[in-house]
C-alpha positions in Angstrom: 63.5 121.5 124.6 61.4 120.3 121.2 59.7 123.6 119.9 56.0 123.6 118.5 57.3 122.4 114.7 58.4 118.8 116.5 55.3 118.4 118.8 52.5 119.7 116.2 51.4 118.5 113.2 49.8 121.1 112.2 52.7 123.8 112.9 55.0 121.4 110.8 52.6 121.2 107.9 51.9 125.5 108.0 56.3 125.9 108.4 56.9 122.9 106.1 55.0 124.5 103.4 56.6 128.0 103.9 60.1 126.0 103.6 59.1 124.7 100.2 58.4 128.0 99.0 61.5 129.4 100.3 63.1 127.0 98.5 61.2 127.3 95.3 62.6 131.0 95.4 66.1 130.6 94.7 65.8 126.9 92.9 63.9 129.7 90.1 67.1 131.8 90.3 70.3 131.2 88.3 73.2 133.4 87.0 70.9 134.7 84.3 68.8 136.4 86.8 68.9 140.5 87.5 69.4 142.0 90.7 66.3 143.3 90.8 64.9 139.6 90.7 67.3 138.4 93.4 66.4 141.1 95.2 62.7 140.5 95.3 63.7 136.6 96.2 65.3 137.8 99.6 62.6 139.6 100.1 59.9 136.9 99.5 61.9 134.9 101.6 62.5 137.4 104.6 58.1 137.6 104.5 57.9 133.9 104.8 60.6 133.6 107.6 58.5 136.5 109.5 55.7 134.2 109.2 57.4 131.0 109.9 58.6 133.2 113.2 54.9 134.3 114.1 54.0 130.5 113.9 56.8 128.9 116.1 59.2 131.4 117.3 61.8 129.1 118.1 62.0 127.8 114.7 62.1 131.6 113.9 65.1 131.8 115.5 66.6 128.5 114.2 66.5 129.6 110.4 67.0 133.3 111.1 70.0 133.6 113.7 71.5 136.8 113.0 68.1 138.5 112.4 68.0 141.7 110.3 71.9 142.3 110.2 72.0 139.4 107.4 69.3 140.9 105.4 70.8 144.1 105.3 73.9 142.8 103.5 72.4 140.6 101.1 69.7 143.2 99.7 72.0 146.4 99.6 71.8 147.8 95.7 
């Protein structure tokens, strides 16, 4: 079964866009960066994989399989 981001156009564009900035995140990180920064990168991308899940749940689900158990362990201090 094709979820809403193969069928709609408009549900690609909204995700695709969220993608882009997900990927913008970390492509602004490198090894000079502080935790603090990397930190606030996870957490911009956690927001925009809530929204991508309020858009098209499957899709949700598809980028964010093991749900809040792997942000937990990449944003400890």
């Amino acid at each position: 079964m094709k979820g809403k981001y193969h069928t709609d156009e408009n549900i690609k564009s909204q995700i695709d866009i969220r993608l882009k900035e997900m990927a913008s995140l970390f492509a602004n990180t490198g090894k000079d960066s502080t935790r603090k920064e990397l930190h606030a990168a996870y957490r911009a991308e956690w927001k925009l994989m809530d929204e991508i899940s309020q858009i098209d749940y499957d899709f949700g689900k598809i980028i964010r399989p093991y749900g809040d158990k792997e942000w937990m362990t990449t944003t400890k201090s």
